[in-house]
KEMAR-664446 format. One record per residue (C-alpha): x, y, z; residue in three letters; residue number from 1. Coordinates in nm, 4 decimals, always signed. Layout:
X:Y:Z:ALA:NUM $
...
end
This chain:
-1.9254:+5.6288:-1.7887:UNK:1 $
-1.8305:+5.4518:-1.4665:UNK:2 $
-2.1183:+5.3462:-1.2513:UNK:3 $
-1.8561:+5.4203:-0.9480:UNK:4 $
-2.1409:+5.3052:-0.6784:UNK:5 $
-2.1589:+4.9839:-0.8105:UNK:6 $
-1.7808:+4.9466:-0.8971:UNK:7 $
-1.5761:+5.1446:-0.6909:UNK:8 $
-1.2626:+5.2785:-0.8362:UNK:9 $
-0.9541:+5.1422:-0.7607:UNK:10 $
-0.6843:+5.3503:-0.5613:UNK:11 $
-0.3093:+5.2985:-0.5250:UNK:12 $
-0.1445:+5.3287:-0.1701:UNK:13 $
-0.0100:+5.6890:-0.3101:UNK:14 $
-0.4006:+5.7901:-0.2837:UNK:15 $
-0.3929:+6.0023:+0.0112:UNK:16 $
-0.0530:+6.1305:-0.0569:UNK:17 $
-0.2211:+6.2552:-0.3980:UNK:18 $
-0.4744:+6.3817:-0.1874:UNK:19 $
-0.2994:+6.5858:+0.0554:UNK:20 $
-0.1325:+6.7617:-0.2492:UNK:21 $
-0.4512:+6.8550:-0.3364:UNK:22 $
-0.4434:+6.6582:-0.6907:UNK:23 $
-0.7588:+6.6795:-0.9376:UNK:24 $
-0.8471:+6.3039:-0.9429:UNK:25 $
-0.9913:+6.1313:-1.2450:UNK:26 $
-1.0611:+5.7501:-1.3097:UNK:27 $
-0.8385:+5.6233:-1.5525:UNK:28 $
-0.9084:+5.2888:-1.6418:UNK:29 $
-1.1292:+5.2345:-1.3375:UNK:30 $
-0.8626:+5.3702:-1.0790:UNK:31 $
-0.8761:+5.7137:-0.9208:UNK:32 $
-0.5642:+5.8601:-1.0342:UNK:33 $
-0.4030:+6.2307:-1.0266:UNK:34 $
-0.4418:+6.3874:-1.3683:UNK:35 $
-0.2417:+6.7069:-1.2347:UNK:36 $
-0.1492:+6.8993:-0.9582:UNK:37 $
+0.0059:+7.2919:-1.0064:UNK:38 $
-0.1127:+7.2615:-1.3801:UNK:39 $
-0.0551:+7.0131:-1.6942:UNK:40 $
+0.2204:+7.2768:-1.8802:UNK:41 $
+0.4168:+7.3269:-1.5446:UNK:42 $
+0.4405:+6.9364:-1.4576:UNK:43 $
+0.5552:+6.8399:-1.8390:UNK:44 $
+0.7800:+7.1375:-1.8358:UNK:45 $
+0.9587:+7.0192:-1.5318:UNK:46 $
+1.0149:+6.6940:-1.6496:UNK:47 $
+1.1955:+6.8253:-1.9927:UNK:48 $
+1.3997:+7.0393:-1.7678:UNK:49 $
+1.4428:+6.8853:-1.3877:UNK:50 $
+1.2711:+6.6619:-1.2750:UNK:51 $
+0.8961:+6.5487:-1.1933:UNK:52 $
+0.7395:+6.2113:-0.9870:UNK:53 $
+0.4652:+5.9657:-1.1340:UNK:54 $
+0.2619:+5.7534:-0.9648:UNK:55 $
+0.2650:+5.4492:-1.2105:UNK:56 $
+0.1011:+5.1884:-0.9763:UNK:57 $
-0.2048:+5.1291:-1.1316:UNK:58 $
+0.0344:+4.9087:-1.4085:UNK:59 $
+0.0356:+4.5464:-1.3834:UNK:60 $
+0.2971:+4.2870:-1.2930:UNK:61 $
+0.2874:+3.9523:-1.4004:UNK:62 $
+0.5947:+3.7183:-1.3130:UNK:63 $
+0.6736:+3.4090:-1.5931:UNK:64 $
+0.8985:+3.1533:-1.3454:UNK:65 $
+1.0261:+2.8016:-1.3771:UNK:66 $
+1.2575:+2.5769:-1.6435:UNK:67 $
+0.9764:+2.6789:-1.9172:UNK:68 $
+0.9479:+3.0411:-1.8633:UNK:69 $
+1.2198:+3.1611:-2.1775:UNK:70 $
+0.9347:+2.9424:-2.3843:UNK:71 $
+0.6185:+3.0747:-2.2325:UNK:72 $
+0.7797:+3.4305:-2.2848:UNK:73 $
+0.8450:+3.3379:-2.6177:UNK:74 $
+0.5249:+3.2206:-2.7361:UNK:75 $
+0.3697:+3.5084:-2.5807:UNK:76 $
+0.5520:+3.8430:-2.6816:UNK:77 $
+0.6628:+3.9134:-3.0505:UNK:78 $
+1.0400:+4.0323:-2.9484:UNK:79 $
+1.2897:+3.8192:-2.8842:UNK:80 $
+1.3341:+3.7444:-2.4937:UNK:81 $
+1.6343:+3.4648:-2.5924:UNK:82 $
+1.8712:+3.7990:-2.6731:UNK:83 $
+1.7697:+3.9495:-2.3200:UNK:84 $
+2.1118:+3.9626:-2.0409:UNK:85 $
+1.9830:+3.9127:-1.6984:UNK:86 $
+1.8975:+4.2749:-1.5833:UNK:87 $
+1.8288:+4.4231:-1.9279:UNK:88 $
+1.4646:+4.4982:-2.0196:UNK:89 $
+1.3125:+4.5641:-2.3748:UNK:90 $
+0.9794:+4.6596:-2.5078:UNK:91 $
+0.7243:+4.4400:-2.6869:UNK:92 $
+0.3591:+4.3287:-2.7154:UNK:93 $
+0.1081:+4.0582:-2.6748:UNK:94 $
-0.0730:+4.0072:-3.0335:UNK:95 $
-0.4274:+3.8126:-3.1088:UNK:96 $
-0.3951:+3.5965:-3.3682:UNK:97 $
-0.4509:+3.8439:-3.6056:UNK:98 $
-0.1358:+4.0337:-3.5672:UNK:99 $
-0.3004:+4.3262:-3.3506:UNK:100 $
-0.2295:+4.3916:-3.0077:UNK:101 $
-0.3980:+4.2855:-2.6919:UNK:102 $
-0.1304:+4.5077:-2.5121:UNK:103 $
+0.1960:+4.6703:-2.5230:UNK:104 $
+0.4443:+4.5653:-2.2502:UNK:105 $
+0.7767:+4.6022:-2.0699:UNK:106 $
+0.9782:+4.2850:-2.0495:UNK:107 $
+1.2382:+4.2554:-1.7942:UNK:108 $
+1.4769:+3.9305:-1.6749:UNK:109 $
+1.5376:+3.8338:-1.3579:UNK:110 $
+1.7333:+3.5565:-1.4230:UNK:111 $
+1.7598:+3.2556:-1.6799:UNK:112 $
+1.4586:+3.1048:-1.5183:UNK:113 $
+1.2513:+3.4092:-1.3999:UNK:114 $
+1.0512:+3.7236:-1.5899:UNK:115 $
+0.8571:+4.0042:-1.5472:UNK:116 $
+0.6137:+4.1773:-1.7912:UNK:117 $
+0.5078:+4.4714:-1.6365:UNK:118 $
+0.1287:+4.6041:-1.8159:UNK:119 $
-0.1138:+4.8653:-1.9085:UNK:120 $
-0.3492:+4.9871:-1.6480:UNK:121 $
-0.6464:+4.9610:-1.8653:UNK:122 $
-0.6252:+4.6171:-1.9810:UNK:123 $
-0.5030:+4.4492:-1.6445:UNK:124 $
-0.7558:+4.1980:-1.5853:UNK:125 $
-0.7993:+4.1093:-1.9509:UNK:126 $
-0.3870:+4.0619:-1.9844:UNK:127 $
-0.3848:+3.8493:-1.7053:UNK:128 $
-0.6637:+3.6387:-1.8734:UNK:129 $
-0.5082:+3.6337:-2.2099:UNK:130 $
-0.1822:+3.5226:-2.0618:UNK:131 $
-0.3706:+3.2240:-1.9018:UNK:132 $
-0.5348:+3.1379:-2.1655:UNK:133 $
-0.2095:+3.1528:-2.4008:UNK:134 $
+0.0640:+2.9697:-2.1857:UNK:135 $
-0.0898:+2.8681:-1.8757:UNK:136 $
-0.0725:+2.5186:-1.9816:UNK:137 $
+0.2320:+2.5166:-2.0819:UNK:138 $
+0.4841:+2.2742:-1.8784:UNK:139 $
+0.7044:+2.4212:-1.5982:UNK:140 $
+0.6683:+2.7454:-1.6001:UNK:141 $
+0.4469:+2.9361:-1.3332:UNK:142 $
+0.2052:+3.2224:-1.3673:UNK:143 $
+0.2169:+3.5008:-1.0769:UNK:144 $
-0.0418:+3.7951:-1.0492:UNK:145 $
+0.2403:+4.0636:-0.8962:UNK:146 $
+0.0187:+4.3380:-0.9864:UNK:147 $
-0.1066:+4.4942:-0.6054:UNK:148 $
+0.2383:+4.4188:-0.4615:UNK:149 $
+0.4436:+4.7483:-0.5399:UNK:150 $
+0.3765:+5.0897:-0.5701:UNK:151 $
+0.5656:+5.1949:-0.8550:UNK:152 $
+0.7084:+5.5441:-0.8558:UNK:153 $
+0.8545:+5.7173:-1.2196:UNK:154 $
+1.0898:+6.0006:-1.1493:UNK:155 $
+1.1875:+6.1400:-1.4854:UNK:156 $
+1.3826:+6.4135:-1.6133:UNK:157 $
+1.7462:+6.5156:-1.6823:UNK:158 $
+1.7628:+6.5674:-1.3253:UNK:159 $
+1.6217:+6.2100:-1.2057:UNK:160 $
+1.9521:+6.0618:-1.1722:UNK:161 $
+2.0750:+6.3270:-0.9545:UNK:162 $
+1.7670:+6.3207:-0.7282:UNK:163 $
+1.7736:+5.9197:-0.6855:UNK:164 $
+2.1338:+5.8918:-0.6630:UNK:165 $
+2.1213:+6.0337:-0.2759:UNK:166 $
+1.8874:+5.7748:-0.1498:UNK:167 $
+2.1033:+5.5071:-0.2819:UNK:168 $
+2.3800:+5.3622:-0.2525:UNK:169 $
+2.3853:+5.1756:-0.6039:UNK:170 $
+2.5818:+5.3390:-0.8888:UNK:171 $
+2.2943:+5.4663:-1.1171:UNK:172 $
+2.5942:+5.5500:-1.4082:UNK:173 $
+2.6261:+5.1772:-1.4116:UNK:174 $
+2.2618:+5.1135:-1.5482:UNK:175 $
+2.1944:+5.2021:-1.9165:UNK:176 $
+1.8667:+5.2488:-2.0570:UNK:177 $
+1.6595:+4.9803:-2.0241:UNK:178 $
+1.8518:+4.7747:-1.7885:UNK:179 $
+1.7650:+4.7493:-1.3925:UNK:180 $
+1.9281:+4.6516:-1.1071:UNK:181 $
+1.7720:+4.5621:-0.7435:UNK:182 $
+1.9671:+4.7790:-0.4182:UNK:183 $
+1.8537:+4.9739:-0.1605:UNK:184 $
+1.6274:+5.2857:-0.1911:UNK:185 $
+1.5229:+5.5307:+0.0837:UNK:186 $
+1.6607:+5.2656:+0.3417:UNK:187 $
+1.4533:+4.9748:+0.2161:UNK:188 $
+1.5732:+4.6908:+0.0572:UNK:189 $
+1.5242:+4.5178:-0.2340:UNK:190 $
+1.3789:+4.7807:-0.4753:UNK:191 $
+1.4014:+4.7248:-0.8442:UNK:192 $
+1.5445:+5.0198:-0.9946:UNK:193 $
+1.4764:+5.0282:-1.3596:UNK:194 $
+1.6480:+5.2954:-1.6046:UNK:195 $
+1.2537:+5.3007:-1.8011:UNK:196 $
+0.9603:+5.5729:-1.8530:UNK:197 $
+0.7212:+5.6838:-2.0544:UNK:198 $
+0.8294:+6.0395:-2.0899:UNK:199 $
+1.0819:+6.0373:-2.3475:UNK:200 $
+1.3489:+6.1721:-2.0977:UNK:201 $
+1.6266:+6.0046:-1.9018:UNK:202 $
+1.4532:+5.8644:-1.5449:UNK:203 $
+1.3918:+5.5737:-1.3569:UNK:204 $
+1.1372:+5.3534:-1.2464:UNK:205 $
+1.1400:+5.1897:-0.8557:UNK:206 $
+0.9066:+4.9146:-0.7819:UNK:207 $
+0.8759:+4.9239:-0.3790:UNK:208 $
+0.6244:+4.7672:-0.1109:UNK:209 $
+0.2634:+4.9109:-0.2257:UNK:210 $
+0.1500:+4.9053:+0.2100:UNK:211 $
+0.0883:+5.2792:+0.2427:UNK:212 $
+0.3002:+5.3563:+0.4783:UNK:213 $
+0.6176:+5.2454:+0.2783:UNK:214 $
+0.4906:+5.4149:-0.0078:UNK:215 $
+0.4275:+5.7474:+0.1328:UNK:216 $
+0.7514:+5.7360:+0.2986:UNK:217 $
+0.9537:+5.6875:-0.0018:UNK:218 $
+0.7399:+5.9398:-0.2246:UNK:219 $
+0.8429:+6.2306:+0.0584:UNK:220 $
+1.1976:+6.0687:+0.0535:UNK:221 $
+1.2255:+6.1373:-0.3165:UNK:222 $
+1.0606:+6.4782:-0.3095:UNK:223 $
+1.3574:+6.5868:-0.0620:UNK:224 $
+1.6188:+6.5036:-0.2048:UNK:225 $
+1.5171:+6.6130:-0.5771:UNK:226 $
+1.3959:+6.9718:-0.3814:UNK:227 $
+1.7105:+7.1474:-0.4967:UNK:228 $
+1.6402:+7.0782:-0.8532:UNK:229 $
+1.3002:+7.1668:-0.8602:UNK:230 $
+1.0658:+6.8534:-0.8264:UNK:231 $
+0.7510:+6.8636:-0.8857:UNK:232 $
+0.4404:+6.5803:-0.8702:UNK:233 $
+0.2773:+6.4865:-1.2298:UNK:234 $
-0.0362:+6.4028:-1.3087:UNK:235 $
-0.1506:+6.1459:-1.6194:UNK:236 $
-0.2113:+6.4778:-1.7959:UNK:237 $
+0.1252:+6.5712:-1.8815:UNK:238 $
+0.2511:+6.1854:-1.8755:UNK:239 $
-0.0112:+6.1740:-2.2090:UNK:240 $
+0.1741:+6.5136:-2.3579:UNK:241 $
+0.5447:+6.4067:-2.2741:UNK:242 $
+0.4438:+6.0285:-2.4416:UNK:243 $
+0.2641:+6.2021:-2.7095:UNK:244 $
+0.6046:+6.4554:-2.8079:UNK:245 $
+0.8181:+6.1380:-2.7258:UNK:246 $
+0.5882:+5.9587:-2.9955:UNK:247 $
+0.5248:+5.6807:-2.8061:UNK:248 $
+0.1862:+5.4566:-2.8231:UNK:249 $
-0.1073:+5.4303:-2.6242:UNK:250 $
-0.3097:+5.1769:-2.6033:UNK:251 $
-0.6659:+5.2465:-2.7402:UNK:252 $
-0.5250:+5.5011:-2.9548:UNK:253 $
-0.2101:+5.4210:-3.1464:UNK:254 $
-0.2164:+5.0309:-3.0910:UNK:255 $
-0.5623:+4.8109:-3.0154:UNK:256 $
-0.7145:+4.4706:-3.1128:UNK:257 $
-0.8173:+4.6681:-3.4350:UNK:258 $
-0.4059:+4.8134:-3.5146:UNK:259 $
-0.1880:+4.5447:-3.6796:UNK:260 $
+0.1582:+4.5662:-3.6210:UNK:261 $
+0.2725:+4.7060:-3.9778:UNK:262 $
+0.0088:+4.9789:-3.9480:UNK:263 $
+0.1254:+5.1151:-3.5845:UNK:264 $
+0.5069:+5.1293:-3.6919:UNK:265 $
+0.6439:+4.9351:-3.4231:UNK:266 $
+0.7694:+4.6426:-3.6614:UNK:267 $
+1.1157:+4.6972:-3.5359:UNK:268 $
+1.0132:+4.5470:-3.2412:UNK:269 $
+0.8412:+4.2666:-3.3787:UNK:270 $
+1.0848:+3.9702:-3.4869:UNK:271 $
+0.9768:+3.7520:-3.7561:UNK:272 $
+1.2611:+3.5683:-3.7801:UNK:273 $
+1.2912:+3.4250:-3.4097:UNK:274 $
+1.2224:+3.0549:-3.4071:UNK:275 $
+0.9536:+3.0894:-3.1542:UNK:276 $
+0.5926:+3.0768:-3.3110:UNK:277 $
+0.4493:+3.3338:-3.1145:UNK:278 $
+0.1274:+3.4196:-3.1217:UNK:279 $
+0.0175:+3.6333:-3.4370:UNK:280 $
+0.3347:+3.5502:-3.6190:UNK:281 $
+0.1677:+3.3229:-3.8816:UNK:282 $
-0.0775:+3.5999:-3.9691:UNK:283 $
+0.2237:+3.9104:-3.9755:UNK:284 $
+0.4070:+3.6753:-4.2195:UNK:285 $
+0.1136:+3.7041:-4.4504:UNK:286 $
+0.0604:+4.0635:-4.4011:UNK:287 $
+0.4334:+4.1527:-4.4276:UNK:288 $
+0.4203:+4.0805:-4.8566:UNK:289 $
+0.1464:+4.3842:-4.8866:UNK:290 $
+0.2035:+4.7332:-4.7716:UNK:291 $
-0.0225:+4.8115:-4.4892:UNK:292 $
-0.3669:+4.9901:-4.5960:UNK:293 $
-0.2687:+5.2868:-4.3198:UNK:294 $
+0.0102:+5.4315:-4.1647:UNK:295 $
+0.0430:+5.6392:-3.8739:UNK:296 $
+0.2190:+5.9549:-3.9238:UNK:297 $
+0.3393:+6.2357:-3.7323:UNK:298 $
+0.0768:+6.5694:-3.7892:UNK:299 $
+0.1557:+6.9775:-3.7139:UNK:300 $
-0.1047:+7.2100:-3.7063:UNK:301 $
+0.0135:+7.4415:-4.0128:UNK:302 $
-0.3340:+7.6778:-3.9240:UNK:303 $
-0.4607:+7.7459:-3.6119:UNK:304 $
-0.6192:+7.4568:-3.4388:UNK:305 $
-0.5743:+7.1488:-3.1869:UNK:306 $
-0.6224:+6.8271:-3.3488:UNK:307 $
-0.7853:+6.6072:-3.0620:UNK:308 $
-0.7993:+6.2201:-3.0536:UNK:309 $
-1.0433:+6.1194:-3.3034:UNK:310 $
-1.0679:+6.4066:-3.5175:UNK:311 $
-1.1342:+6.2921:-3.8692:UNK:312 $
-0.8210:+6.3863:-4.0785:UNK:313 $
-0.9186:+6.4231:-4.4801:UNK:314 $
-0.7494:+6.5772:-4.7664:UNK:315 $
-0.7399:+6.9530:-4.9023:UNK:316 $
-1.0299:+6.8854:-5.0721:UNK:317 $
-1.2769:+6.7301:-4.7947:UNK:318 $
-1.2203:+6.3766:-4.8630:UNK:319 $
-1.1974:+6.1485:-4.5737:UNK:320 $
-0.9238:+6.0027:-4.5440:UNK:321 $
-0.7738:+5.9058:-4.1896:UNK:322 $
-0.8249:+5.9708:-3.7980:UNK:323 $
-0.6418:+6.1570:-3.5585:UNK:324 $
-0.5099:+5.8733:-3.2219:UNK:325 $
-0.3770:+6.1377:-3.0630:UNK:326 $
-0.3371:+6.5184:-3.0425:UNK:327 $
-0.2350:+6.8087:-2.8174:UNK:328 $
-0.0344:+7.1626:-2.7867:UNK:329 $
+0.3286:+7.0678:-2.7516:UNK:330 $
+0.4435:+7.2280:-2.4210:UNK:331 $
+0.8068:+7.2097:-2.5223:UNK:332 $
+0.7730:+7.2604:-2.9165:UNK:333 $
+0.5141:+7.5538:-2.8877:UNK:334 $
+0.3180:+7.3914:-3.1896:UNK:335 $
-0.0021:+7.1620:-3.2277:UNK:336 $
+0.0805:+6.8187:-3.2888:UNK:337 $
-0.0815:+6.5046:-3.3592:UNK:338 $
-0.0396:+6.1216:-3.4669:UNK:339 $
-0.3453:+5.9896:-3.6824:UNK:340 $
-0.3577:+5.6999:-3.9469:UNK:341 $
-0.3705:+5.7596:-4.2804:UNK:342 $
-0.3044:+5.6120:-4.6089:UNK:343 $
+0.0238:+5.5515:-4.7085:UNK:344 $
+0.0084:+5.7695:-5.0384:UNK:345 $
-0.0804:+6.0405:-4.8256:UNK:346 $
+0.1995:+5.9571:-4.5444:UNK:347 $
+0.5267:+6.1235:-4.7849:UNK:348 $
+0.6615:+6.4411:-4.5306:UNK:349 $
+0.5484:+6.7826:-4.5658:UNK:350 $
+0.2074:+6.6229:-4.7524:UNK:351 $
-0.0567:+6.8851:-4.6742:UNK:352 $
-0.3771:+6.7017:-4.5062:UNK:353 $
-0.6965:+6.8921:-4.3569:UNK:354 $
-0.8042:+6.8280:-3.9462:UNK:355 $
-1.2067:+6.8751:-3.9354:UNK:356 $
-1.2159:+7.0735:-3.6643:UNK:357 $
-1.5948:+7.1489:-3.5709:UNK:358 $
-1.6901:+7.1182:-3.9065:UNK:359 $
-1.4322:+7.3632:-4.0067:UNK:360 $
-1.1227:+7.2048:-4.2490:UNK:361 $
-0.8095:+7.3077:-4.0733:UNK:362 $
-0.4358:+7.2604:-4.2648:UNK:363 $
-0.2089:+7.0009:-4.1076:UNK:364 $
+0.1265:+6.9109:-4.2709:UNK:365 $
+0.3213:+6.5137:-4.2401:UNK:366 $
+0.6238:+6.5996:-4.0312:UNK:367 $
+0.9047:+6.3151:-3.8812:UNK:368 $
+0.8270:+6.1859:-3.5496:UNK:369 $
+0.9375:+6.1630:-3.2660:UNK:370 $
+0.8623:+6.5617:-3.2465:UNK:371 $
+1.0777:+6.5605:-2.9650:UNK:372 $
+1.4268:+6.3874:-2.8963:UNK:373 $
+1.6420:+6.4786:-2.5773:UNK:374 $
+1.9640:+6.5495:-2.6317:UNK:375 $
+2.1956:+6.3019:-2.4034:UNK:376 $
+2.4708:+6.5514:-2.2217:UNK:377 $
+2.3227:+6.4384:-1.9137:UNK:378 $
+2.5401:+6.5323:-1.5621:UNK:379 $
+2.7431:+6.2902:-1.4501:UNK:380 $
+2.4972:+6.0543:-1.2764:UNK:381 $
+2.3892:+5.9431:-1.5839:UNK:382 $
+2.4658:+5.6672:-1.7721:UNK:383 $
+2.7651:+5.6725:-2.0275:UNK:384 $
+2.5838:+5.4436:-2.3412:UNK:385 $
end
């Protein structure tokens, strides 16, 4: 629990917006964020269908500059930065030595000569240290803290591109997924506009000055001109259930200093073969001639029950066998659905597996995740790859 008297929680410059909405605050990761405001089901349900807002400033932004920043990024992340365009973005992690993760990241270029890794919440501070630590002294390349200096607003949904498209004056068809352009948003300059999120739907991210006044005005700018579709604010609630559908990991849950690589999934991401020694490479190579000792696999509730994060998952017959990372009602599916670890032999689809439940034994089936896809006939604004 967070002694809150002795360390204060940390609040973005969207705190008295949240407030005025009346928004059910929670600390996440020791900031005061909005978990939801009309109700979990009704945010993530807008966001499948129209459109909802996220205030995503509690991530981090660290900038990599200078002659030695391709190496630094290199070194540090275990995809391959050399393949990036100027404006394109990928995903990737920070790895201990050990091949686990100290973080999951977004990686986007600014130019030949200039990056920016944009972090979890939760593991700011220790990020910023471990990046330090790993490449600060490495030559020519400079190390920037950009965390405090933009609010950063998600508006996601098959309606997002609509909504942002009248408050600028950039083509938004022109930028695919996970490339980003700077241009001119609500009549300020200079706004990154990435085509990212965390939702699993089509949507942008816009990275703007974090003063509060700025913020606030662009937040109300957004809400206007997405008020035709239907916008609504979202909390972290039904970010967590879009991201769980979506399949995509969290950290603490699906990836952690304890979660190597092969076991979360997210090899594909991960490239061995880059000439780059980056950190944890030497042990992946090792671990890549063995199959992992767990895998994580997509769950359904086949009886009645909610599998929740942590529930120990063991077979028919009571044997323990895995744990549940993450679990919730699917919103859009109408099911129970989970991701837990679990041994590969017991990882085949359809393989039946038991969820204790409050000591009860509840019957879960292996299904193929991601449970949810979107289906990309987006309207025009959107882009065409």
């Amino acid at each position: 629990m967070t002694d809150t008297a002795a360390h204060p929680l940390r609040r973005t410059a969207l705190f008295n917006t949240h407030k005025s909405l009346k928004a059910k605050m929670v600390d996440f990761g020791g900031w005061e964020m909005p978990v939801e405001y009309s109700g979990l089901v009704a945010e993530h349900n807008a966001v499948r269908t129209a459109v909802g807002v996220f205030d995503v400033s509690h991530m981090g932004c660290i900038q990599l500059r200078g002659p030695g920043s391709l190496d630094a990024v290199q070194k540090l992340l275990m995809n391959d930065a050399s393949k990036l365009q100027i404006g394109q973005a990928h995903y990737s992690a920070m790895l201990t030595p050990e091949g686990t993760f100290v973080d999951d990241v977004v990686l986007h270029k600014l130019s030949d000569n200039d990056y920016l890794i944009v972090i979890n919440a939760g593991t700011r501070e220790k990020d910023i240290q471990w990046v330090r630590k790993t490449i600060g002294g490495m030559p020519s390349v400079h190390i920037n803290d950009f965390s405090d200096m933009y609010t950063q607003i998600a508006i996601q949904g098959p309606r997002a591109a609509e909504t942002l498209q009248k408050l600028t004056d950039t083509d938004l068809s022109t930028i695919k997924n996970y490339w980003f352009t700077w241009g001119k948003v609500a009549g300020y300059y200079n706004v990154l506009i990435a085509r990212t999120g965390y939702t699993g739907e089509d949507g942008f991210e816009i990275y703007v000055p974090s003063d509060e006044a700025t913020s606030a005005d662009v937040w109300q700018k957004v809400f206007a001109a997405g008020e035709e579709f239907g916008i609504v604010p979202a909390g972290l609630g039904a970010r967590n259930t879009l991201r769980l559908e979506a399949s995509m990991a969290l950290y603490g849950h699906e990836i952690s200093d304890e979660i190597n690589v092969f076991e979360a999934g997210l090899n594909r991401y991960c490239k061995l073969d880059k000439e780059s020694d980056f950190v944890g490479k030497a042990a992946l190579l090792a671990l890549s001639a063995t199959e992992p000792a767990r895998k994580l696999v997509g769950l359904e509730m086949v009886d009645r029950g909610i599998a929740r994060d942590g529930y120990l998952v063991r077979t028919l017959e009571g044997e323990q066998i895995g744990v549940v990372t993450s679990g919730s009602p699917s919103p859009t599916l109408k099911k129970n659905v989970a991701m837990a670890f679990v041994p590969p032999a017991e990882a085949t689809l359809d393989n039946e597996v038991a969820i204790e439940i409050r000591g009860n034994l509840v019957k879960a089936k292996v299904v193929p995740t991601p449970f949810y896809k979107r289906v990309r006939n987006k309207p025009a604004a959107a882009p065409t790859a």
